[in-house]
N, C-alpha and C positions, 0 to 999 in steps of 0.2 A: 158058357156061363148062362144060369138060366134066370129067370123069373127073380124065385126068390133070393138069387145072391144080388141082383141089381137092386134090389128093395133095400138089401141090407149096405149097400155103398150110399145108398141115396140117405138112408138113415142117418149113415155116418155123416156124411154133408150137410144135413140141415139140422141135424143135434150139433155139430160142434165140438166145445170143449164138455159136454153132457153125453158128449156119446159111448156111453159105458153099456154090456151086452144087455141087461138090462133094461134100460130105456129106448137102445135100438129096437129089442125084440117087442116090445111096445108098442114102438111108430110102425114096424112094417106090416102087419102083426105076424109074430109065429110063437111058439115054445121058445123059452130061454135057453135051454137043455142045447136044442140045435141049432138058435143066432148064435151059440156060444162055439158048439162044435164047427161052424160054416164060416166065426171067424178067425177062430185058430186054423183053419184048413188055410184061408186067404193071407193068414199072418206068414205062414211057410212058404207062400210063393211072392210076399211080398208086395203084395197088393197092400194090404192093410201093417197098420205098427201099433203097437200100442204107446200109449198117453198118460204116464202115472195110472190108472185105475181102468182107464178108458180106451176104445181105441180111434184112429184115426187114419186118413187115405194114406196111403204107402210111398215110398219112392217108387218103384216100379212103375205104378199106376202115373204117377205123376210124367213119368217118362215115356211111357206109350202115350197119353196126352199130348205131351209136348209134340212126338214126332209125329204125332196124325195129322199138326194143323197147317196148312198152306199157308206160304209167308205172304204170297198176293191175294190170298183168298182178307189174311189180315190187314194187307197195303190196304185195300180199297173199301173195308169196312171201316177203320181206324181216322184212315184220313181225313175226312171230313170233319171229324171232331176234334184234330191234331190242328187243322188249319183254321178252324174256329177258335181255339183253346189261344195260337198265337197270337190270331189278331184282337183278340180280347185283350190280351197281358201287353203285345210288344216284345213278346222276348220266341225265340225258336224252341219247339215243343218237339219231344221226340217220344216215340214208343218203345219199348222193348219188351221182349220175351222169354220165357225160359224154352232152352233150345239142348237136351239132353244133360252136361253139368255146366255147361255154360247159360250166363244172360245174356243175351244181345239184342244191340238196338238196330232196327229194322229198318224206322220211319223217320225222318224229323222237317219238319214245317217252318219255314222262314215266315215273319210277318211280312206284309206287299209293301208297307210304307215303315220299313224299323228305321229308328233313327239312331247314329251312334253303334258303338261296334257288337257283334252279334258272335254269339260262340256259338258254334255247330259241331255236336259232337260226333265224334265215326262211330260210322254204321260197325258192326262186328260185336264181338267179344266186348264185356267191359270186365273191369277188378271188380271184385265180385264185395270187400270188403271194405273198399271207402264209396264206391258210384251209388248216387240214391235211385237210378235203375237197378240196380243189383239187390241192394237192400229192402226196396218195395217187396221187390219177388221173394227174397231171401226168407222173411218177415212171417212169410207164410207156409213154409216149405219144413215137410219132416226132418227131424235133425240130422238123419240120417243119410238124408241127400244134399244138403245143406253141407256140411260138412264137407262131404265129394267137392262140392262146387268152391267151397273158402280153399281144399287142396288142391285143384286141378289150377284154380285162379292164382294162388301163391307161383306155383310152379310158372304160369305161363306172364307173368305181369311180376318176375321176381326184382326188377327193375326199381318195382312202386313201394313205398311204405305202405304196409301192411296195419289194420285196426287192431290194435289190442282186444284177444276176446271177448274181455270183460266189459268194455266201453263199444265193441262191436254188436253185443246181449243186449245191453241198453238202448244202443241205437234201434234193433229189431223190436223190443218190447213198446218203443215209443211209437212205430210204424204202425204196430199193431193196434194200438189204446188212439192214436191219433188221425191214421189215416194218411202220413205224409212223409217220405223220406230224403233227409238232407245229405249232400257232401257240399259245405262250405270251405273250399280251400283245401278241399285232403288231397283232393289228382292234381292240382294247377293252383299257385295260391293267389292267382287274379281270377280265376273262375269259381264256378258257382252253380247248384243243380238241386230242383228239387222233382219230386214224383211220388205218384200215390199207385197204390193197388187199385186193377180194374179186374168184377168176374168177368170171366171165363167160362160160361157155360154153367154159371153160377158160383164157381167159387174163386178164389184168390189163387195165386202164387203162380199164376202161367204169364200174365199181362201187366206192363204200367204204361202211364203218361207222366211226361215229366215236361221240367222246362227249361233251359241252361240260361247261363248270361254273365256278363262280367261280375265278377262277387262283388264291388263295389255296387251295382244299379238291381241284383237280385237281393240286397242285404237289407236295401232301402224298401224295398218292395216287399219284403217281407215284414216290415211294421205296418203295414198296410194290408190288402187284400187278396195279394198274391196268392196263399195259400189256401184258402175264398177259394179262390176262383177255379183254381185245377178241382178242387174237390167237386166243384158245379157240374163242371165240365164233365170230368167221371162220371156224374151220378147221372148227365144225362144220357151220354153215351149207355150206361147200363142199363138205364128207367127205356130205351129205346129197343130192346131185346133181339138187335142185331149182333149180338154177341153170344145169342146162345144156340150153338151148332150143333 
């Protein structure tokens, strides 16, 4: 991979939903003629996908991402801001990640003095279609790989109720416009989870933080600052650029 095809991925990532060949061939700069041809060459191995008009990072790409990154390399970066994030709210915070078609959470942080009873969710695999770990990631992820992970997730959690697509699309588009993903009651209907997208090296869909707790004391907290507060938390973790590897 040389030069100028790293220009044209970076393109892609900081144009966004604008990243048509186009205005990629623009920002890197080169000829349109050959951002076009370098990214249909990248569209066939999958790296890249297109976007309605545009294109965008690939499943592939997403997936060599994922398996390059060290789960302690992410314990010991993470934590600090996971055990901060708790003792701020009062409720146990956890991280997850995307881990080839699976989410999984990694990390989760007890507050030193919680009062009152504390959900702590397992470490592993989550349902990929009610966890608002799953869904933060989800939110951001090509549809393509997205999809892998709603069917590997059905198959392996076929135990769970499953999101109606259509109110599953909503859930992700809110993620996205908002910043913050819920499962009130879908896994446990006394528990309760919320979690936001963290980059990654600059962008979304590999990382979140989240926070669990009884749906009754997370419900309340949610007419209040709760959701405040993880987003803080996120930005400062990000604004700290110990995440970009």
């Amino acid at each position: 991979m040389d030069d100028r095809t790293l220009s044209l991925l970076e393109g892609i990532t900081q144009l966004g939903e604008s990243a048509t060949a186009r205005t990629i061939a623009a920002a890197c700069p080169m000829p349109q003629a050959t951002a076009y041809r370098r990214l249909s060459e990248l569209e066939t191995l999958g790296v890249v996908e297109r976007s309605g008009r545009g294109f965008r990072i690939g499943g592939r790409l997403y997936r060599l991402l994922a398996s390059g990154l060290n789960t302690e390399t992410l314990i010991s970066t993470v934590s600090p801001a996971a055990a901060a994030l708790a003792e701020a709210t009062g409720e146990v915070c956890f991280a997850a990640r995307l881990v080839d078609t699976q989410v999984e959470i990694f990390l989760t942080e007890s507050p030193r003095a919680a009062t009152g009873v504390s959900v702590v969710p397992p470490l592993g695999n989550r349902p990929a279609s009610i966890c608002s770990a799953a869904k933060a990631i989800l939110a951001h992820l090509p549809p393509g790989l997205r999809s892998e992970i709603l069917a590997a997730s059905a198959e392996y959690f076929h135990q769970l109720p499953a999101r109606h697509p259509e109110d599953l699309e909503t859930d992700l588009i809110g993620v996205q416009e908002t910043g913050i993903a819920y499962c009130i009651g879908d896994e446990d209907p006394d528990c309760a989870s919320i979690a936001a997208p963290v980059k990654l090296s600059g962008g979304y869909g590999q990382l979140c933080l989240g926070l669990s707790g009884p749906r009754s004391r997370i419900t309340e907290k949610l007419r209040g600052e709760l959701a405040s507060e993880l987003r803080y938390h996120v930005e400062r973790l990000e604004a700290s650029g110990k995440l970009n590897f």
